[in-house]
N, C-alpha and C positions, 0 to 999 in steps of 0.2 A: 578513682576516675569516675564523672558523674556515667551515667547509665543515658545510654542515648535511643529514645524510639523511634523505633517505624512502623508507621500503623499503613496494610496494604489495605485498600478502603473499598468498600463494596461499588460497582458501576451503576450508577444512578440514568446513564441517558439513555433515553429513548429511540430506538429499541434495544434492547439490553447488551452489554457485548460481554461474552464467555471467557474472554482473555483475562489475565492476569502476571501483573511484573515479575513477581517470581513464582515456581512451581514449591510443592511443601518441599522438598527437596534441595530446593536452592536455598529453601528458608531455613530449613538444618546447617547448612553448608554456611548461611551467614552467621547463624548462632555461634558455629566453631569456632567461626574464622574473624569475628571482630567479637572478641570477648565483653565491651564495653554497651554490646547494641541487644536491646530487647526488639524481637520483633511480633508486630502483634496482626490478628490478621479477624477483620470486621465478617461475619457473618453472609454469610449470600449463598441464594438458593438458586443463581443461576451459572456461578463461577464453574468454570469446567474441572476444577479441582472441587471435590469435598469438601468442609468442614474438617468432616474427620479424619480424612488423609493429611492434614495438617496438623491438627490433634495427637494421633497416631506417632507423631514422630516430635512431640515433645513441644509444637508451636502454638502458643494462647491464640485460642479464638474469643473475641469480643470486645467490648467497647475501646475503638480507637481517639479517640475526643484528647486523651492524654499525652498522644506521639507528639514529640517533635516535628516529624517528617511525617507527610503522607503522601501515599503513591497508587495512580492510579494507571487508566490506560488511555477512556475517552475522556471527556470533556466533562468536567464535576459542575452536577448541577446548581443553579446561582443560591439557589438557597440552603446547598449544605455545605457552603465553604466555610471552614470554621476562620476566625480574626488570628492573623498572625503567625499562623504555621508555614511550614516549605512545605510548597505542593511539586511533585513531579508529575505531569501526565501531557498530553497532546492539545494543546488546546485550540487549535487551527485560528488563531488570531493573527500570525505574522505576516499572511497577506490583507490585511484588513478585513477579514470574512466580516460582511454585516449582520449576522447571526449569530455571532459572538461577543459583539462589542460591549454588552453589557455584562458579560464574563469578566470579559478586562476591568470592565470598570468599576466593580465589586471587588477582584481583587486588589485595585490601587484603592478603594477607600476601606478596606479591610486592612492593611498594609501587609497583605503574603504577599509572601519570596516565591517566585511563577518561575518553577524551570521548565523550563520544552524541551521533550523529548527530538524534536524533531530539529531543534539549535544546539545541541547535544555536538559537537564537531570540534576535531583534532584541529592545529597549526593551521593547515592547508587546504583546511574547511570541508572537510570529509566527515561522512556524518557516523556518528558510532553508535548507535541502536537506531534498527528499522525491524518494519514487518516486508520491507519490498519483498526480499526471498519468498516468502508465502502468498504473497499476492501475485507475483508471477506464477510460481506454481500449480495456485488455486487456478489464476486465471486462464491461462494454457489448459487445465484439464477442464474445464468447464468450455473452452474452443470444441473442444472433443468432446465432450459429452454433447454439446449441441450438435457437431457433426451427424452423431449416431443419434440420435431422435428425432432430426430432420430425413434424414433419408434411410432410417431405419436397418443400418449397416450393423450394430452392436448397439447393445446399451449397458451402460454403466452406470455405479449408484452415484448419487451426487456425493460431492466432495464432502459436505458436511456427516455425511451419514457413515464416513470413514473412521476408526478409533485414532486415527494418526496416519503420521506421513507413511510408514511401512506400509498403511491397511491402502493408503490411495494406492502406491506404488505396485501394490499387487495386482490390484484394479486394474489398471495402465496393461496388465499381460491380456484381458478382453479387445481391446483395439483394434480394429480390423478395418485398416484406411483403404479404398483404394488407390490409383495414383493420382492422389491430389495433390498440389503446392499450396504451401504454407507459407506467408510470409511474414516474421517475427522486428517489428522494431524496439533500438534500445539495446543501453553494452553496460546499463548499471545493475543494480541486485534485481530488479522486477526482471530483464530480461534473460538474466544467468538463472531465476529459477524457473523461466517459462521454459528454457531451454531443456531444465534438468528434466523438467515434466516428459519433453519431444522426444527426449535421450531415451528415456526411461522405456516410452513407448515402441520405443524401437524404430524413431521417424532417423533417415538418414540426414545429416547437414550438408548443403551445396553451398558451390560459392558463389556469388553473385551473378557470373559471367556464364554459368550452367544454366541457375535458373530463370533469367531474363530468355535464353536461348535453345536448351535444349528440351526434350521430351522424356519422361521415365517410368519404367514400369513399376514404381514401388511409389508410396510417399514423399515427398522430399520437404526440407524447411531450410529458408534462409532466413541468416542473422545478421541484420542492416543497423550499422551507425549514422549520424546524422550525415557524415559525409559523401555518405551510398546514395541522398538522395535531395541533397540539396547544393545549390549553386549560384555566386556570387551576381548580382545584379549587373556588376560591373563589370565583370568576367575576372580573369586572378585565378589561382588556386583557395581551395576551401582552407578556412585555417579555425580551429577547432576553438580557441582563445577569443577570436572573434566573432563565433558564432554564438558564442553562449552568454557573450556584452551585448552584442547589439543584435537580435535574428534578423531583423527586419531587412539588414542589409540583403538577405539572402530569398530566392524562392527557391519553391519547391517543386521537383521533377520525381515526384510517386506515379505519376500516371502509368509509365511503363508498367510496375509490377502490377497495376490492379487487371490488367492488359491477360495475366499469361495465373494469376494467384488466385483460389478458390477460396483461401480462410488470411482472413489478417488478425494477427494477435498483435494488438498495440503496449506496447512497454516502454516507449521513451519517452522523460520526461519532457513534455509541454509546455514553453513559454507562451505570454498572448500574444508576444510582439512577434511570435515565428510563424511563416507563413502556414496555413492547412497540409495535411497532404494531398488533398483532393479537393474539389469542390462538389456542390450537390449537384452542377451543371454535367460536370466527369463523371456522377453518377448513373444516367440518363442516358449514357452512351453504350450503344449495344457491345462493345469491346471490353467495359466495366465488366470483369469478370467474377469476382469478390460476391460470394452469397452468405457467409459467416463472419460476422468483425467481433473478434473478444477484445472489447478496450478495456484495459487492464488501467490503463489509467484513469478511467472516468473522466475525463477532461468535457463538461455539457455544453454541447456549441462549439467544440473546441476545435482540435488538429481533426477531428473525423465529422462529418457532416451530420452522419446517421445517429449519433449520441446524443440524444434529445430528451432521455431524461434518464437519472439509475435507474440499475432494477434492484431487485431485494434477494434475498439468499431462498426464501420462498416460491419467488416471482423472477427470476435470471435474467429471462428475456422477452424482447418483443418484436415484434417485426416493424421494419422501415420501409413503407411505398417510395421508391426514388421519383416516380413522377408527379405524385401529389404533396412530395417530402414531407409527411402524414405517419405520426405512428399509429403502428396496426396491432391485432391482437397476434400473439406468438405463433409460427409457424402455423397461419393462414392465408399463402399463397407462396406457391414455389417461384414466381416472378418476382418477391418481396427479398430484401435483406433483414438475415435473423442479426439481432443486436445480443451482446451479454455483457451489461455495463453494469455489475453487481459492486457498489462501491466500499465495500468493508472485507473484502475476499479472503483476509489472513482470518476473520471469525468461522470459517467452516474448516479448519485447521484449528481451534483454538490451543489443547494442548500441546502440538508439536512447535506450533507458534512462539508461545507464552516460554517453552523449554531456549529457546534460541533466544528470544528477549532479553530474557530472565539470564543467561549464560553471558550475553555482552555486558547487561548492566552490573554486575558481579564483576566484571574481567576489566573496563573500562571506565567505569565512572562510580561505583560504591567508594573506591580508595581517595579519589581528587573530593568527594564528595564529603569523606566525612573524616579524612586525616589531612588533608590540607590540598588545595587545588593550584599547586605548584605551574603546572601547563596551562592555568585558565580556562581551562575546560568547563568549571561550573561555571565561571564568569561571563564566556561565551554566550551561554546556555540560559542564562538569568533573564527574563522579559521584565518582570517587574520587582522591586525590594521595595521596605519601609515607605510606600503607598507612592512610590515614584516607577517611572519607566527609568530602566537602564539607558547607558548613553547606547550601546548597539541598538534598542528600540527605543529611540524619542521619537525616529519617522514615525509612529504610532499616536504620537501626542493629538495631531487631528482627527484621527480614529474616534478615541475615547472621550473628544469634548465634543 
């Protein structure tokens, strides 16, 4: 049986990202367990794994130029894409990003096989590797960290500065909220692990009908799906099938919670065609009560008014003037909204990350991938082959000319 490689390739984009597809560990684990696969893993001094934790347990480091397959996390830069290889990695092309297009278009005239991570999806079009878990996570503790460094209630080390999810989650026992309301949108992985985060801390969960109306002497957060807050133009009942074809049929009624809510942690995914939750008008309004927003989705211009540009893992946040809707420098007026639109948030988690990653791609898509893709799962997943777009992505053909 020929020998088949995988070369995990060093992250070339700017700024550097610490993640990695598999940890050494997993890379053991594939050696074991597909006898026909060498895995090779290219050098990098910024990988959150070692060199030689990889080494250490029997896995070649260095030149991957000879794999089959290479896998990365972000976006491979244009000029080290080798001709002809399967790439796996994120390449954020499948909504047209105009900042990629020449990605695409190198690798249709290179003729590599382009899988995405992020077109990765079962039958029923559910997606099978993500970092949302850790970007809710991250994002949520970073809500609370800005809490306690704005009013000076606790402080906590940033998320990065953590060895792992155990070291944040211990962190999380410093918390000391008073009673403020939380409000969490979103029912997919970003807001199941903002949740874990609120869990963790010891924030209690209400329900809707509580926290629009009652008062409490402890913390509290609620967890709002789209139907918590949006409603049919036409009047009708919300129907979920139709909300996620067409938004636009739909507006939105967030103004209540921003009315009675101190911190919004945003987790739901953002179509363009769905209305805001707020406008920058509703911002303006002395009953806007909202002085922390963690968007976790980075959506710029988007569902939230105040997200007006990322921030960086360095740089978190900054502050929003709602009357000049002006960004300001970070907590430089208490009449300001603090923003934390840090848009790569699983990198300050990289190895707890990289272990969950690395655990689905092993469990879900190594076997379709390279003993045969019976469910179509690679085929799903495929953007480009032999210097052509897939028929799933020919929408892309005006993209790339």
């Amino acid at each position: 049986m020929k020998t088949l490689k995988i070369g995990l390739i060093r992250e070339g984009k700017v700024p550097p990202d610490k993640r990695v597809p598999f940890t050494p560990l997993q890379a053991e684990e594939i050696s074991q367990r597909f006898s026909n696969v060498k895995l090779i893993v290219e050098p990098s001094e910024i990988r959150c794994y070692k060199d030689s934790e990889y080494t250490d347990l029997g896995i070649e480091v260095g030149d991957v130029s000879s794999c089959d397959i290479l896998m990365g996390i972000k976006e491979v830069p244009i000029k080290n894409l080798l001709e002809g290889k399967t790439y796996l990695f994120f390449s954020h092309t499948m909504k047209k990003q105009p900042y990629n297009k020449g990605l695409l278009q190198e690798v249709i005239r290179k003729k590599i096989r382009l899988i995405d991570y992020e077109a990765l999806k079962d039958s029923q079009g559910n997606r099978l590797v993500a970092f949302g878990r850790f970007a809710g996570i991250v994002g949520a503790y970073n809500g609370l960290w800005v809490y306690g460094n704005r009013y000076k209630k606790f402080s906590l080390r940033r998320a990065h500065e953590c060895y792992d999810i155990n070291d944040l989650k211990l962190e999380l026992r410093k918390v000391k909220l008073p009673p403020v309301k939380i409000v969490l949108t979103g029912a997919g992985r970003v807001a199941k692990g903002a949740m874990e985060t609120l869990d963790t801390a010891g924030i209690r969960k209400v329900s809707r009908a509580d926290f629009l109306s009652l008062t409490f002497d402890e913390p509290v957060y609620v967890q709002l799906s789209s139907s918590d807050y949006h409603y049919r133009k036409d009047g009708g009942h919300f129907n979920r099938d139709e909300f996620h074809k067409s938004p636009e049929l739909y507006n939105a009624d967030f103004v209540k919670f921003t009315k009675v809510a101190d911190i919004l942690m945003a987790g739901a995914f953002w179509n363009p065609k769905a209305p805001a939750l707020f406008s920058s008008h509703d911002m303006k309004a002395s009953h806007f009560k909202i002085k922390i927003v963690a968007d976790i989705t980075c959506d710029m211009d988007g569902s939230i008014p105040c997200t007006k540009k990322p921030s960086t893992i360095p740089n978190p946040i900054y502050d929003f003037n709602p009357n000049s809707e002006s960004v300001q420098e970070a907590l430089s007026d208490e009449r300001f909204i603090t923003v934390m639109a840090v848009d790569n948030l699983p990198c300050e988690l990289p190895r707890s990350a990289s272990e969950e990653f690395g655990r689905d791609l092993i469990d879900k898509i190594l076997k379709p991938l390279l003993e045969g893709d019976r469910e179509g799962i690679i085929e799903r997943g495929t953007i480009a082959k032999s210097g052509q777009l897939t028929a799933g992505f020919s929408y892309l053909q005006d993209y790339i000319q």
